[in-house]
N, CA, C and O of each residue as an XYZ file, in Angstrom:
524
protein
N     -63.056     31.990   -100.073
C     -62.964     33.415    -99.916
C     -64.088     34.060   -100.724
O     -64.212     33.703   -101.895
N     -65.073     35.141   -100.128
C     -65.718     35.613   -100.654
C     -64.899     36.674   -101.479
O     -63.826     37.220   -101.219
N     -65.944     36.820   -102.809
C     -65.883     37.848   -104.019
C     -65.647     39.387   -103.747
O     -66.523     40.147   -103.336
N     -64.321     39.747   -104.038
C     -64.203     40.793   -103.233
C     -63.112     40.904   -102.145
O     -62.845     42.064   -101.831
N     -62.593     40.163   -101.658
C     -62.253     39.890   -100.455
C     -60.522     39.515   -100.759
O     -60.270     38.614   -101.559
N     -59.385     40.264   -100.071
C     -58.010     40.217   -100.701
C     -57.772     39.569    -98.890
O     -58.337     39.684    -97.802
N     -56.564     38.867    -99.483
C     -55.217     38.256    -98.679
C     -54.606     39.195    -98.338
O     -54.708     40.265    -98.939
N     -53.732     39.009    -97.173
C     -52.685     39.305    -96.615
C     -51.874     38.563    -96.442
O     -52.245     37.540    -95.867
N     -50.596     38.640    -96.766
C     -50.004     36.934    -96.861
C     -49.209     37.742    -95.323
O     -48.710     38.845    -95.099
N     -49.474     36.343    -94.425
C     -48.957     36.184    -93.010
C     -47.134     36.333    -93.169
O     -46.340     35.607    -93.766
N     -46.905     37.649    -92.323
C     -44.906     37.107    -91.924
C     -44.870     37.314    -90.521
O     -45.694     37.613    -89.656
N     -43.420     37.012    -90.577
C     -43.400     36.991    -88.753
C     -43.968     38.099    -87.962
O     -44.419     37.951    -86.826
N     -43.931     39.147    -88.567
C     -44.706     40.330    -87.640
C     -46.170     39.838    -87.494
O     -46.789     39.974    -86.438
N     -46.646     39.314    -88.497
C     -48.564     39.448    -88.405
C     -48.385     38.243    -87.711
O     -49.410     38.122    -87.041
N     -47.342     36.880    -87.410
C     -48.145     36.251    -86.657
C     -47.621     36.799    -85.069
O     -47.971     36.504    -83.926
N     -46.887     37.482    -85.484
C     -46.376     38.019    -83.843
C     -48.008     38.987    -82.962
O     -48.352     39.051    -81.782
N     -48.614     39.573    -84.234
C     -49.564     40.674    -83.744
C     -50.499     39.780    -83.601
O     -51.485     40.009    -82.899
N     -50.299     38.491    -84.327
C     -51.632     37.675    -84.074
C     -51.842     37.058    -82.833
O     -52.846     36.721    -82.206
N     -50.599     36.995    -82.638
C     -50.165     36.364    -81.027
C     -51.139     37.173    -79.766
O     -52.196     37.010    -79.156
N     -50.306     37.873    -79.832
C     -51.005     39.019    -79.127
C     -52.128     39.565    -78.417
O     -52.334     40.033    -77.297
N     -53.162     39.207    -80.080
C     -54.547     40.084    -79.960
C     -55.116     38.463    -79.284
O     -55.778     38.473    -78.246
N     -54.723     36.902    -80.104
C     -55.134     35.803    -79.099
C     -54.958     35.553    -77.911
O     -55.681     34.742    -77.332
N     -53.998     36.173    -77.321
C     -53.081     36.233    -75.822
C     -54.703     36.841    -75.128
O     -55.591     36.204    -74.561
N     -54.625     38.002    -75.391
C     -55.869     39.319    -75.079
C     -56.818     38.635    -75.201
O     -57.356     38.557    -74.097
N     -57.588     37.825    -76.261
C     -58.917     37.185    -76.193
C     -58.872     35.915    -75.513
O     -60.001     35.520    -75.219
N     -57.843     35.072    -75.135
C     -57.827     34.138    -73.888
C     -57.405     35.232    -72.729
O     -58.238     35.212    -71.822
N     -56.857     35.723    -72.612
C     -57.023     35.825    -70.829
C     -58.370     36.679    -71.083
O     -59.047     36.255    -70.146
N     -59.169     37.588    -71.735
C     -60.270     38.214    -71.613
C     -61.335     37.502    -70.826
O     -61.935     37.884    -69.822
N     -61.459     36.139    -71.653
C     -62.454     34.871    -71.528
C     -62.047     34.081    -70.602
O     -62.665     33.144    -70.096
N     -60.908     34.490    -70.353
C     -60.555     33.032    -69.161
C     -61.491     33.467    -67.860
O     -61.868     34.543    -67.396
N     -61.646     32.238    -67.554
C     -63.164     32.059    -65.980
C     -62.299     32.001    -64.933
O     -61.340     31.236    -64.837
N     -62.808     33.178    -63.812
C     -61.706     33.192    -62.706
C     -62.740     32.734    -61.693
O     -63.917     33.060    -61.848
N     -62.378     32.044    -60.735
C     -63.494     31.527    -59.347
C     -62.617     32.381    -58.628
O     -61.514     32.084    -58.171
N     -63.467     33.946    -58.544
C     -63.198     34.567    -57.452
C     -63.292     34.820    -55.787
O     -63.052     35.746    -55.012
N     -63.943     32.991    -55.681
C     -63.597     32.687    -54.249
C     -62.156     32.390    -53.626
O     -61.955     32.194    -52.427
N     -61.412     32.388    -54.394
C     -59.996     32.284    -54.075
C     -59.177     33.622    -54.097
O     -59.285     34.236    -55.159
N     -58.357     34.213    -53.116
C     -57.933     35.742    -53.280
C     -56.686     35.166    -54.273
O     -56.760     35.707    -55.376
N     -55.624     34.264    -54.174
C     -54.826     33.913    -54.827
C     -54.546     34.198    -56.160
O     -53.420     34.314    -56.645
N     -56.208     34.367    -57.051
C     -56.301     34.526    -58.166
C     -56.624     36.109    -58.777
O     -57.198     36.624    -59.736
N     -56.016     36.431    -57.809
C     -56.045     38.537    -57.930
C     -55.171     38.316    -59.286
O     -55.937     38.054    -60.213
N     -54.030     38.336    -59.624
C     -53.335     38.355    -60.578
C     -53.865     37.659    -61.796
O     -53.348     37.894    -62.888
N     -54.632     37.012    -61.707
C     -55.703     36.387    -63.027
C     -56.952     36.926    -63.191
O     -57.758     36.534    -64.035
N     -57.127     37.774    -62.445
C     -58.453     38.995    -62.384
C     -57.958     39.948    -62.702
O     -58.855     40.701    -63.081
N     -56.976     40.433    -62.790
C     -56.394     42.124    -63.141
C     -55.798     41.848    -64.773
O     -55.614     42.703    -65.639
N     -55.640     40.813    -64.837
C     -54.898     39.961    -66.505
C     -56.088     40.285    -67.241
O     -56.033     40.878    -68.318
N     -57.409     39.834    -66.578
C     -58.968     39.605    -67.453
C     -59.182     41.181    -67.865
O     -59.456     41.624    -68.980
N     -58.959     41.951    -66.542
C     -59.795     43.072    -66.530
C     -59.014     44.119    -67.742
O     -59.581     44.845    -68.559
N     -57.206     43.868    -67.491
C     -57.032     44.701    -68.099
C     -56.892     44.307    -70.088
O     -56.497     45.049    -70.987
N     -57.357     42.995    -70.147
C     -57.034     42.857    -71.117
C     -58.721     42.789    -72.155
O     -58.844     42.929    -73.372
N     -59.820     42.525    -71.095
C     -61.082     43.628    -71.910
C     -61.011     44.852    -71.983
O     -61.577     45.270    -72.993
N     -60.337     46.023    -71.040
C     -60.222     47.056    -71.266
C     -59.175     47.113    -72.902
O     -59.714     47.449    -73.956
N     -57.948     46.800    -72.845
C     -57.595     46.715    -74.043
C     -58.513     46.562    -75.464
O     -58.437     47.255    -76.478
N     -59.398     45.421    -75.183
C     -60.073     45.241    -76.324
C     -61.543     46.160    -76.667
O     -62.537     45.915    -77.350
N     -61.213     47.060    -76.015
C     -62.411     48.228    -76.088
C     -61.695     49.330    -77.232
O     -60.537     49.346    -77.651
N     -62.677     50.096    -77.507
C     -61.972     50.882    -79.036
C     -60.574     52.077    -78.452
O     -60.736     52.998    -77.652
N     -59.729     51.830    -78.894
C     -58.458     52.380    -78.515
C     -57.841     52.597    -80.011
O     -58.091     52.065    -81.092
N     -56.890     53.651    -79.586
C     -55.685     53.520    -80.515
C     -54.514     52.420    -80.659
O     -53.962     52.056    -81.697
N     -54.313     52.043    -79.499
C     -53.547     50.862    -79.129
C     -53.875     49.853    -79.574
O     -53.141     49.095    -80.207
N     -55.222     49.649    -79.272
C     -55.795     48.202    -80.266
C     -55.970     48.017    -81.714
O     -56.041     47.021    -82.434
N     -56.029     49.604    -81.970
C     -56.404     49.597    -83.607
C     -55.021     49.313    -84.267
O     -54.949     48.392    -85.080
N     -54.009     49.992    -83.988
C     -52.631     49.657    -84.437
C     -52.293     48.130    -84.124
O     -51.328     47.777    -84.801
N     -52.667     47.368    -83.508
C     -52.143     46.142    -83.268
C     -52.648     45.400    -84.414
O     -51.905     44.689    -85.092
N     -54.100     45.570    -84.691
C     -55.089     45.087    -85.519
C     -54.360     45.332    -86.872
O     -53.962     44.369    -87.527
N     -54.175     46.658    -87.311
C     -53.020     46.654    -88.418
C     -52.142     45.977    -88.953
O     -52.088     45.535    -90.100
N     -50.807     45.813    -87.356
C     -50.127     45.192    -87.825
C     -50.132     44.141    -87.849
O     -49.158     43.618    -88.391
N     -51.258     43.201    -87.262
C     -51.338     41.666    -87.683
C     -52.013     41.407    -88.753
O     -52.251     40.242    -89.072
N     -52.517     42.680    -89.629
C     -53.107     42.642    -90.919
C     -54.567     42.060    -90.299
O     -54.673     40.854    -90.523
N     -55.348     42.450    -89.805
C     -56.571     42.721    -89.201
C     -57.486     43.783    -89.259
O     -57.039     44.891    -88.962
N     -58.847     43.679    -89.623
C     -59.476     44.988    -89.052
C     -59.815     44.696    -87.910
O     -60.351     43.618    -87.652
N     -59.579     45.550    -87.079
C     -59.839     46.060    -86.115
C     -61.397     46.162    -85.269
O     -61.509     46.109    -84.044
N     -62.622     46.331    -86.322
C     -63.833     46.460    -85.746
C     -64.070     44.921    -85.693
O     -64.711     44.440    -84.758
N     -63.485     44.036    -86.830
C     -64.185     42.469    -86.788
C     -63.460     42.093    -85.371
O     -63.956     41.522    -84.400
N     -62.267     42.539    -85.535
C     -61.438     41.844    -84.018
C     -62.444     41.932    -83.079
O     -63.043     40.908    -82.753
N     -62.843     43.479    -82.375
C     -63.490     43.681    -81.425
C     -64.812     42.797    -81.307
O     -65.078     42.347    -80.192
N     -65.657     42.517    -82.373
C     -66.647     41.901    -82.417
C     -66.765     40.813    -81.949
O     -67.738     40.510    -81.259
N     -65.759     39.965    -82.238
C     -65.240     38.727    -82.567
C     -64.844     38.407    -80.749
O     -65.110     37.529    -79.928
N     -64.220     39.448    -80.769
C     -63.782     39.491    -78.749
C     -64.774     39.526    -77.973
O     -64.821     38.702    -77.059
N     -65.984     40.640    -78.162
C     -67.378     40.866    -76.940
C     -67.838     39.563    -77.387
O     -68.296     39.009    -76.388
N     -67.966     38.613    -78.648
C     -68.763     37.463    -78.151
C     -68.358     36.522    -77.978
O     -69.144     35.585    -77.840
N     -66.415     36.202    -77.869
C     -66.274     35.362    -76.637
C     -66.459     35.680    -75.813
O     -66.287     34.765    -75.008
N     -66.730     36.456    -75.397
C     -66.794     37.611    -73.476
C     -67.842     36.987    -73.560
O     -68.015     35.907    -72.995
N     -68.679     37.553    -74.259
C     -70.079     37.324    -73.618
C     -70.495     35.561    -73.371
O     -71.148     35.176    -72.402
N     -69.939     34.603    -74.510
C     -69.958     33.176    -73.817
C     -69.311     32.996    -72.472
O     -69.607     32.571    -71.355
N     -68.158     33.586    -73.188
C     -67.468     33.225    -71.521
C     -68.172     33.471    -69.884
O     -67.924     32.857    -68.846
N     -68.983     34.437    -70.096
C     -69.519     34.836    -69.101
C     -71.195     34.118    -68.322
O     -71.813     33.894    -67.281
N     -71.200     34.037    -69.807
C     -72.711     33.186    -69.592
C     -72.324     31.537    -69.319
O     -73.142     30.725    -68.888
N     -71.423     31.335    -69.537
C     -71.171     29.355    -69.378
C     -69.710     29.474    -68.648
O     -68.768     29.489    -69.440
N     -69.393     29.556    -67.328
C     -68.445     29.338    -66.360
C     -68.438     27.416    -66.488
O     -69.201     26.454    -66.579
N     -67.115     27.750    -66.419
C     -66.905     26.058    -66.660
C     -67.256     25.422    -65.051
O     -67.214     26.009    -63.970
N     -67.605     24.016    -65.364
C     -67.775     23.247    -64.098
C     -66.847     22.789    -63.223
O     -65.926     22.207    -63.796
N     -66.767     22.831    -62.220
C     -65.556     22.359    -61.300
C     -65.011     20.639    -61.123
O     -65.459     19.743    -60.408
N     -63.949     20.651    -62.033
C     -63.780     19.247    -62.548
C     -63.027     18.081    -61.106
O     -62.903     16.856    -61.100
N     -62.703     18.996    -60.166
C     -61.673     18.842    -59.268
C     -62.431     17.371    -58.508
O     -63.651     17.212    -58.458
N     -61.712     16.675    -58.119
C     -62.017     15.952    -56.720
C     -60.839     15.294    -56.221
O     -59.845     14.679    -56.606
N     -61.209     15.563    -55.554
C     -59.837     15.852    -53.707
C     -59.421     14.253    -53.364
O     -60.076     13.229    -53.168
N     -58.106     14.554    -53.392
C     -57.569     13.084    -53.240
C     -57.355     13.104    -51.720
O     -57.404     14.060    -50.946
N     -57.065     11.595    -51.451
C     -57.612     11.215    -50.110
C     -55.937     10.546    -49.728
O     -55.216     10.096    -50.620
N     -55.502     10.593    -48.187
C     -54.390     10.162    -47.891
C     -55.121      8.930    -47.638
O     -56.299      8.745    -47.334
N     -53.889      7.915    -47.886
C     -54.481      6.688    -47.142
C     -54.019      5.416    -45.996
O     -54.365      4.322    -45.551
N     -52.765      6.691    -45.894
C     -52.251      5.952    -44.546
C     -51.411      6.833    -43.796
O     -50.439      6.507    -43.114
N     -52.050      8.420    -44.057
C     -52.006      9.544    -42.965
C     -52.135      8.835    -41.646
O     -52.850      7.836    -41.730
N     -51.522      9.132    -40.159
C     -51.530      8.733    -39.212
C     -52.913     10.194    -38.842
O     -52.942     11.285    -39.411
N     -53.719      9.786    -37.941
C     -54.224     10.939    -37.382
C     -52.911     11.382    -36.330
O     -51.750     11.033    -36.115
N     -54.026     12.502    -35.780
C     -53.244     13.523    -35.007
C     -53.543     13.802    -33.759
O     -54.653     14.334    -33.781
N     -53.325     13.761    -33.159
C     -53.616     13.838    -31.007
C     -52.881     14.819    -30.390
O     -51.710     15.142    -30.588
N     -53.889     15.365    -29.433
C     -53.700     16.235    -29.227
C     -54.077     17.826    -29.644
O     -54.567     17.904    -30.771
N     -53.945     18.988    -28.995
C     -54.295     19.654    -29.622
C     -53.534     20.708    -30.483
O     -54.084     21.680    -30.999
N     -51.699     20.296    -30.619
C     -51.206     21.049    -31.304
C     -51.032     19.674    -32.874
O     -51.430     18.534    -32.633
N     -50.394     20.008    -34.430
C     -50.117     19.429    -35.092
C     -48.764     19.098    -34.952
O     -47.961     19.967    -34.610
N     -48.340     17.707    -35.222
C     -47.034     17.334    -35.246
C     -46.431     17.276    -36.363
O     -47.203     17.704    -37.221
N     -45.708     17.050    -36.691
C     -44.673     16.692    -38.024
C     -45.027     15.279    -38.686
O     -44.115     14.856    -39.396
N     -45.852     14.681    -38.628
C     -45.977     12.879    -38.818
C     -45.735     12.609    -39.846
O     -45.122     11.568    -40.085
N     -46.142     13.475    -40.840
C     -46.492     13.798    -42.541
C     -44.462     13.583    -42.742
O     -44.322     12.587    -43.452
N     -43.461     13.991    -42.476
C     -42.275     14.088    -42.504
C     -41.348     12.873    -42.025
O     -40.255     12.547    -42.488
N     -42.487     11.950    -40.369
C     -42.194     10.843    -40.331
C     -41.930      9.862    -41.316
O     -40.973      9.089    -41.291
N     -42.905      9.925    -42.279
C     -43.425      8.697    -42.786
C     -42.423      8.628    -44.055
O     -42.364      9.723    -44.616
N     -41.825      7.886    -44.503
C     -41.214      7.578    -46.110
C     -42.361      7.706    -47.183
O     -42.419      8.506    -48.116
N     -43.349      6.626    -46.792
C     -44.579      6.975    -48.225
C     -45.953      6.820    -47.972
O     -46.568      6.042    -47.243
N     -46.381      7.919    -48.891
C     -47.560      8.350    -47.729
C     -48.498      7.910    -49.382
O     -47.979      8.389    -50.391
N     -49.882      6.990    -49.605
C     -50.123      6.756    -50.668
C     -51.026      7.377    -50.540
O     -51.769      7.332    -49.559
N     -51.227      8.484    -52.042
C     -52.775      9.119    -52.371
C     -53.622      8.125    -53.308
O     -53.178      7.303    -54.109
N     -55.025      8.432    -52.981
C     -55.915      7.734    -53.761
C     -57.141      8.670    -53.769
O     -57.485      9.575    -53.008
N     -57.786      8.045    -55.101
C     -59.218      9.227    -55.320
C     -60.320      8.318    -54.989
O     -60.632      7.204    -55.409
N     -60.990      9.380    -53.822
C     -62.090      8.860    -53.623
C     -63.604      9.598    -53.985
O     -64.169     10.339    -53.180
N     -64.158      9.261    -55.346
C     -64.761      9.822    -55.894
C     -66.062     10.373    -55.107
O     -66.580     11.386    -55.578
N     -66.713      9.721    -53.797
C     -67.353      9.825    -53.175
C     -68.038     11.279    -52.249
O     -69.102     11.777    -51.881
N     -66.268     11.516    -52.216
C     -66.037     12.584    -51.394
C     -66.611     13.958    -52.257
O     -66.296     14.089    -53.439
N     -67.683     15.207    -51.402
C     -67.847     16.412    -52.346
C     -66.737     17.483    -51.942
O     -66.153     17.767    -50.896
N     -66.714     18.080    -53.641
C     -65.539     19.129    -53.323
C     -66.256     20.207    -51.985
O     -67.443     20.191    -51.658
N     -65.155     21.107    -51.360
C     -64.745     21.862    -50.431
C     -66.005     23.050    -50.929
O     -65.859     23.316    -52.122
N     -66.964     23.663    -50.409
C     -67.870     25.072    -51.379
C     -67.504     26.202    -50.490
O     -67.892     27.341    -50.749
Protein backbone atom coordinates (compact mmCIF):
# COMPACT_ATOMS: atom_id res chain seq x y z
CA UNK A 1 0.00 0.00 0.00
CA UNK A 2 1.21 3.25 -0.96
CA UNK A 3 2.07 6.14 1.74
CA UNK A 4 -0.93 7.81 2.26
CA UNK A 5 -3.34 5.49 1.18
CA UNK A 6 -6.26 4.08 3.94
CA UNK A 7 -8.32 0.69 3.91
CA UNK A 8 -11.68 0.02 3.84
CA UNK A 9 -12.23 -3.09 5.53
CA UNK A 10 -14.68 -5.18 3.05
CA UNK A 11 -18.48 -6.33 4.67
CA UNK A 12 -21.19 -7.88 3.04
CA UNK A 13 -22.52 -4.71 1.53
CA UNK A 14 -19.04 -3.69 -0.22
CA UNK A 15 -18.73 -7.10 -1.52
CA UNK A 16 -22.33 -7.02 -2.61
CA UNK A 17 -21.50 -3.41 -4.48
CA UNK A 18 -18.45 -5.08 -5.61
CA UNK A 19 -20.47 -7.62 -7.22
CA UNK A 20 -22.22 -5.45 -9.11
CA UNK A 21 -19.87 -2.84 -10.52
CA UNK A 22 -17.86 -6.55 -11.77
CA UNK A 23 -21.25 -7.87 -13.13
CA UNK A 24 -21.26 -4.22 -15.25
CA UNK A 25 -17.53 -4.53 -16.30
CA UNK A 26 -18.05 -8.24 -17.63
CA UNK A 27 -21.08 -7.89 -19.50
CA UNK A 28 -19.60 -4.26 -20.71
CA UNK A 29 -16.53 -6.29 -22.26
CA UNK A 30 -18.22 -9.29 -23.10
CA UNK A 31 -17.70 -9.88 -27.25
CA UNK A 32 -21.03 -10.35 -28.93
CA UNK A 33 -20.83 -11.93 -32.76
CA UNK A 34 -23.55 -9.89 -33.95
CA UNK A 35 -24.11 -12.19 -36.83
CA UNK A 36 -26.46 -14.08 -34.83
CA UNK A 37 -29.99 -12.13 -34.05
CA UNK A 38 -30.38 -14.61 -31.04
CA UNK A 39 -27.85 -12.60 -29.23
CA UNK A 40 -30.10 -9.27 -29.07
CA UNK A 41 -30.42 -9.86 -25.34
CA UNK A 42 -26.51 -9.96 -24.90
CA UNK A 43 -26.25 -6.71 -26.94
CA UNK A 44 -28.77 -4.64 -24.95
CA UNK A 45 -26.90 -6.28 -21.47
CA UNK A 46 -23.43 -4.66 -23.18
CA UNK A 47 -25.06 -1.53 -24.24
CA UNK A 48 -26.88 -0.85 -21.25
CA UNK A 49 -24.34 -1.67 -18.93
CA UNK A 50 -21.52 0.88 -20.70
CA UNK A 51 -24.12 3.35 -20.53
CA UNK A 52 -24.24 2.68 -16.75
CA UNK A 53 -20.58 3.01 -16.49
CA UNK A 54 -20.57 6.53 -17.94
CA UNK A 55 -20.55 9.42 -15.19
CA UNK A 56 -23.96 9.14 -13.42
CA UNK A 57 -25.32 9.50 -10.10
CA UNK A 58 -26.25 5.94 -10.05
CA UNK A 59 -22.80 4.84 -10.63
CA UNK A 60 -21.24 7.18 -8.26
CA UNK A 61 -23.39 5.88 -5.33
CA UNK A 62 -22.65 2.31 -6.14
CA UNK A 63 -18.90 3.19 -6.17
CA UNK A 64 -19.50 4.45 -2.54
CA UNK A 65 -21.08 1.82 -1.34
CA UNK A 66 -18.62 -0.79 -2.36
CA UNK A 67 -16.12 1.63 -0.79
CA UNK A 68 -14.73 2.70 -4.24
CA UNK A 69 -13.93 5.84 -6.00
CA UNK A 70 -15.81 6.16 -8.50
CA UNK A 71 -13.47 8.07 -11.18
CA UNK A 72 -10.72 5.01 -10.76
CA UNK A 73 -13.81 2.61 -11.34
CA UNK A 74 -14.71 4.39 -14.56
CA UNK A 75 -11.15 4.40 -15.75
CA UNK A 76 -10.48 1.09 -14.94
CA UNK A 77 -13.93 0.16 -17.07
CA UNK A 78 -13.13 2.38 -20.61
CA UNK A 79 -9.87 0.30 -20.64
CA UNK A 80 -11.37 -2.95 -20.46
CA UNK A 81 -13.84 -1.59 -23.18
CA UNK A 82 -11.38 -0.45 -25.06
CA UNK A 83 -9.33 -4.06 -25.03
CA UNK A 84 -12.31 -5.65 -25.36
CA UNK A 85 -13.01 -4.02 -28.45
CA UNK A 86 -9.76 -4.01 -30.05
CA UNK A 87 -9.07 -8.04 -29.49
CA UNK A 88 -12.56 -9.97 -30.26
CA UNK A 89 -11.86 -13.39 -29.25
CA UNK A 90 -11.29 -16.15 -31.96
CA UNK A 91 -13.90 -18.56 -32.90
CA UNK A 92 -12.92 -21.69 -30.99
CA UNK A 93 -15.95 -23.77 -32.36
CA UNK A 94 -15.70 -26.81 -34.74
CA UNK A 95 -18.78 -28.58 -35.83
CA UNK A 96 -19.24 -32.05 -34.98
CA UNK A 97 -20.01 -34.48 -37.59
CA UNK A 98 -22.91 -37.31 -37.48
CA UNK A 99 -21.56 -40.49 -38.30
CA UNK A 100 -24.14 -42.73 -39.06
CA UNK A 101 -26.92 -40.11 -40.00
CA UNK A 102 -28.90 -41.98 -42.75
CA UNK A 103 -29.13 -39.42 -45.72
CA UNK A 104 -32.35 -38.18 -46.90
CA UNK A 105 -34.43 -38.79 -50.29
CA UNK A 106 -36.51 -37.12 -51.65
CA UNK A 107 -37.55 -33.79 -51.52
CA UNK A 108 -39.42 -33.42 -48.25
CA UNK A 109 -37.31 -34.30 -44.66
CA UNK A 110 -38.31 -37.37 -42.78
CA UNK A 111 -38.10 -38.19 -39.18
CA UNK A 112 -34.92 -40.77 -39.52
CA UNK A 113 -32.99 -38.79 -36.81
CA UNK A 114 -36.03 -40.30 -34.29
CA UNK A 115 -35.69 -43.72 -36.14
CA UNK A 116 -32.47 -44.45 -35.02
CA UNK A 117 -31.62 -45.48 -31.10
CA UNK A 118 -27.88 -44.07 -31.47
CA UNK A 119 -26.78 -41.76 -33.59
CA UNK A 120 -22.65 -41.33 -32.86
CA UNK A 121 -21.06 -37.73 -32.98
CA UNK A 122 -17.49 -37.27 -33.83
CA UNK A 123 -15.11 -34.20 -34.50
CA UNK A 124 -13.89 -33.77 -37.60
CA UNK A 125 -11.30 -31.23 -37.35
CA UNK A 126 -11.01 -30.86 -41.07
CA UNK A 127 -14.22 -29.46 -41.57
CA UNK A 128 -14.33 -25.12 -41.71
CA UNK A 129 -16.69 -23.45 -39.41
CA UNK A 130 -20.14 -22.15 -41.10
CA UNK A 131 -19.05 -17.81 -42.07
Amino acid sequence: MKQGQTTVPLNGAHSLWNSVIAQAIDDATHWINTDFASHKILHLNRSRARKWLTPSDDFDTVCNLAGLEPHRVRAYAEREIAKANANPPKRKRTPGVVANFPSIEGDRPTPTAQKIEEIDFSQNTELTPCQ
